[in-house]
N, C-alpha and C positions, 0 to 999 in steps of 0.2 A: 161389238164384233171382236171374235180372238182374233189375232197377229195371228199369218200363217209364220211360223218355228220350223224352223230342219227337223226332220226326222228324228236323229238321235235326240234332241232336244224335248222332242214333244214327247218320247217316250221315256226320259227322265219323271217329265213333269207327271205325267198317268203313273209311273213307279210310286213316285213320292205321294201323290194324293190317296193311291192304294194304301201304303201304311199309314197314310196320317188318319186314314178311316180303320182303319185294324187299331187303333188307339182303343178304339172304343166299342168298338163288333167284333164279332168274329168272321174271319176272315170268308167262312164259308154261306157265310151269308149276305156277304158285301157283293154287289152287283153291279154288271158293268156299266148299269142305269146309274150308280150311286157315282161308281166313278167319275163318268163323263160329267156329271153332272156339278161334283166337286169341280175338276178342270175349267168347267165351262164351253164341254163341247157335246155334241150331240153325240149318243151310242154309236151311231157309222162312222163319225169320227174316229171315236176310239179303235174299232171294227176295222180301221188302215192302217192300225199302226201294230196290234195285236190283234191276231185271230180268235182267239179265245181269251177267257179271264183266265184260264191258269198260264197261259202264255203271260199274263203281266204276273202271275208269282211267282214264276221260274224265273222272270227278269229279278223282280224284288227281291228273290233267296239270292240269285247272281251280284247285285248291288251289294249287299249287305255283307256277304261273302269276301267280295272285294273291298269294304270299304272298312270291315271291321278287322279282317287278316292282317290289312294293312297298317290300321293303326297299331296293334298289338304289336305290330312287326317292330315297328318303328319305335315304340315305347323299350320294348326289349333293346335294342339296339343300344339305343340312348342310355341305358343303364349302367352303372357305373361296375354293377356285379350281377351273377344270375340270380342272385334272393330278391335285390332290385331291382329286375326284371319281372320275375313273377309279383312279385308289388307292384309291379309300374303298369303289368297285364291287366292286373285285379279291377285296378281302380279305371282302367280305359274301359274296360269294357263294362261296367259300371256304370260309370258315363255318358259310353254308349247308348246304353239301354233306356237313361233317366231321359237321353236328348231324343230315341227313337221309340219310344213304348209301344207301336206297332208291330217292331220285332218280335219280339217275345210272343206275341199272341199267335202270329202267322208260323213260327218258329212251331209251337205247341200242337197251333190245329193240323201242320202236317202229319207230327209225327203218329197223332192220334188215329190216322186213316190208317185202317188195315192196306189198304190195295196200295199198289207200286205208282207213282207217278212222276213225272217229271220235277218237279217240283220238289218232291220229298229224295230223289239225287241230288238234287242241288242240296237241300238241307245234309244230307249223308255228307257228300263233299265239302261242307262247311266245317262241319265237327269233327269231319279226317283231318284237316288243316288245322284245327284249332289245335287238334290231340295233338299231333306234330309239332307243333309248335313247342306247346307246354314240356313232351318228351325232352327235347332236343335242348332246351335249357333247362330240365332238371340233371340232365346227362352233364352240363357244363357245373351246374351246382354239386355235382360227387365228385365231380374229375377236380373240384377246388377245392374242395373237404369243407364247403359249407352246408352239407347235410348230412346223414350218416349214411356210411357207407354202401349199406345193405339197404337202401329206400327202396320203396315197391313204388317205381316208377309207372308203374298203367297206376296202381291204386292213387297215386297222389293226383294225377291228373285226373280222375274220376272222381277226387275229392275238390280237387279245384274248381270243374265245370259244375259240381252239383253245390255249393257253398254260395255260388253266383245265382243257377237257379232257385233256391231256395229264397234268395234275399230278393230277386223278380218276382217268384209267386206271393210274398208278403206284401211285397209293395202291391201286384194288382190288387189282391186282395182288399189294401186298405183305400186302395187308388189313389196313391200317392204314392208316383215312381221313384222322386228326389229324397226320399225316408230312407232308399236303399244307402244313398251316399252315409249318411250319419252311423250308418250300422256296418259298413263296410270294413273300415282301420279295424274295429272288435273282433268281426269274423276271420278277417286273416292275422292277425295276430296270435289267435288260435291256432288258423292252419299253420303258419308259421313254426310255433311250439312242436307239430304232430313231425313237423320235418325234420327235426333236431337242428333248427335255427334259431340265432337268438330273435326273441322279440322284438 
């Protein structure tokens, strides 16, 4: 028999079982059958807590949103400079990824759907934050004269996001998430150079 759990609680736990199953499906094929079934409750269960299955992705993009913003945030903070920040981003969200690999898949199948949904806002407003973020301490890395002057500030963050992606589709590919970490320090040490920072 499940423990009846508070509300917030129980739809933590349907979040999490949702990406622990986007590990290894894709997301638009995971069903609120599979769900509940991971949990250990019956689909009307789940059906009380979320009305639909993309009601639990727009939680899951919301999670993820919040949980990953957060760390970055916080890694940046802690840095002792903004090139050490953007290092410190790199590798968290890295991390991230190797600790949640159903991100990136549920990440992917949004963007892929032509039609508008709740769901793919949520992902929009993830990647506005993220951009923001990255901006806003490359702005601190000119204002110190740790990169050149004249950086193309959208272009670097577009190269940042895409250097992470890149080392996520490798790992699914070899389906080994933790391969990103080893390949990581290489690929920004590159990015690195393109910024006119030292190595």
């Amino acid at each position: 028999m499940q423990t009846r759990l508070p509300t917030e609680e129980r739809q933590a736990e349907i979040v999490t079982a949702a990406l622990h199953l986007a590990r290894d499906a894709s997301p638009a094929l995971i069903t609120t059958t599979d769900i509940a079934s991971a949990v250990g409750l019956t689909q009307g269960a789940v059906f009380k807590h979320f009305p639909t299955k993309d009601a639990i992705w727009v939680a899951a993009v919301q999670w993820v949103r919040g949980a990953l913003i957060e760390s970055l945030r916080t890694a940046a903070v802690e840095a002792p400079t903004p090139l050490d920040a953007l290092s410190a981003m790199f590798r968290r969200h890295v991390d991230f990824v190797i600790e949640h690999p159903g991100v990136p898949r549920l990440i992917f199948n949004e963007l892929q759907q032509p039609a508008e949904s709740a769901t793919k806002q949520e992902v929009r407003g993830l990647l506005q934050g993220y951009r923001k973020l990255l901006l806003d301490t490359m702005e601190q890395a000119v204002m110190q004269g740790q990169v050149v002057a004249d950086l193309d500030r959208e272009a670097a963050a577009t190269t940042f996001v895409g250097l992470i992606q890149g080392l996520v589709m490798q790992a699914m590919l070899a389906g080994r998430p933790a391969t990103m970490r080893t390949q990581a320090d290489r690929v920004f040490a590159l990015y690195l150079r393109s910024l006119g920072g030292a190595a």
